[in-house]
C-alpha positions in Angstrom: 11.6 22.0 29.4 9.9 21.6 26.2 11.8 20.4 23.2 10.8 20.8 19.5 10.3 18.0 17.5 13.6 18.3 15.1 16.1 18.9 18.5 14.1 15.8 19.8 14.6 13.2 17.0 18.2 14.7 16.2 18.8 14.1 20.2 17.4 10.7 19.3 19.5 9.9 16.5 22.4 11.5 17.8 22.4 8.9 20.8 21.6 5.8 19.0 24.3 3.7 17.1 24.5 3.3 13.6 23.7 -0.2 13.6 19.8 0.6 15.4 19.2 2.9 13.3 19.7 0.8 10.6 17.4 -1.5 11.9 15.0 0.9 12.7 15.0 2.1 8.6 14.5 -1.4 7.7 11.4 -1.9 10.3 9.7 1.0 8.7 10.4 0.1 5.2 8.7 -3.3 5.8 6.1 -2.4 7.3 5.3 0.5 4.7 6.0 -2.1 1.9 3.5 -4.8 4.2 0.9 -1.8 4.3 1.0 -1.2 0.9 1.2 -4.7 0.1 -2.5 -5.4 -1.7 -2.3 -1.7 -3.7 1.2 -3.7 -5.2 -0.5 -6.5 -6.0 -2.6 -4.5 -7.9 -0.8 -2.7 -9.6 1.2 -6.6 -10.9 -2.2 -7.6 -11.7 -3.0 -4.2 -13.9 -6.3 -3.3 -11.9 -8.7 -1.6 -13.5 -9.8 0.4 -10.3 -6.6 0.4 -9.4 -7.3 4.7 -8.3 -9.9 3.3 -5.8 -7.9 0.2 -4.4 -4.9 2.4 -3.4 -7.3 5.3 -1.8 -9.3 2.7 0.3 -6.0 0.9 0.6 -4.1 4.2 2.4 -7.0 5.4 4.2 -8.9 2.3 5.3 -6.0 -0.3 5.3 -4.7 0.5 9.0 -7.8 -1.3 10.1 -7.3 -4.9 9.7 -10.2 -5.2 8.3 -9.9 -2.5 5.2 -6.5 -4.1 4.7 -7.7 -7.3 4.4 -10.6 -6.3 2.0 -7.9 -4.6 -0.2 -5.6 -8.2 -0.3 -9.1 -9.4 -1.6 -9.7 -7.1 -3.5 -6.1 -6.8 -4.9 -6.6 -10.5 -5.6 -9.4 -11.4 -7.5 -10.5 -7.5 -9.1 -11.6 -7.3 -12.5 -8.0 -6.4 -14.8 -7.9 -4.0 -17.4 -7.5 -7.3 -19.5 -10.6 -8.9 -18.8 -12.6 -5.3 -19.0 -11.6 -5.5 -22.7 -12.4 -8.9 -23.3 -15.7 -8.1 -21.3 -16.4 -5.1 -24.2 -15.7 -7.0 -26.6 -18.1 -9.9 -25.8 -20.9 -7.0 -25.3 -20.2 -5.4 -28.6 -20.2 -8.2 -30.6 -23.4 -9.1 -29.7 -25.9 -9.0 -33.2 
């Protein structure tokens, strides 16, 4: 018969040992913490469209593709540092 999703994954983790589920944990936190890897690096470097990186970075990132333009983008982005140095090279102009 049909089985509803919370009796399922209870069934599920009912049944396995302690130590795969452990493992399992583990899998899914490395690969959220691999997903999310470029919108971290981003957030190290102080981006200034930092908003932007993590929304293209959630929704576009499964793609290898999006994910790889984040890394990029993570990478070499303008920082909230060099935006003010940027200002202040355009407002000291005479």
């Amino acid at each position: 018969g049909f089985v509803r999703g919370s009796d399922f994954f209870t069934e599920i983790l009912m049944s396995a040992d302690g130590a795969s589920v452990a493992v399992g944990i583990i899998l899914i936190l490395a690969g959220v913490s691999i997903y999310l890897l470029p919108f971290s690096i981003g957030c190290r470097r102080k981006l200034s469209s930092l908003g932007a990186l993590f929304f293209v970075n959630v929704f576009f990132g499964w793609t290898l593709l999006g994910w790889f333009a984040c890394l990029i983008w993570a990478a070499a982005g303008a920082t909230k540092a060099q935006d003010a140095i940027y200002a202040g090279q355009s407002g000291a102009k005479s």
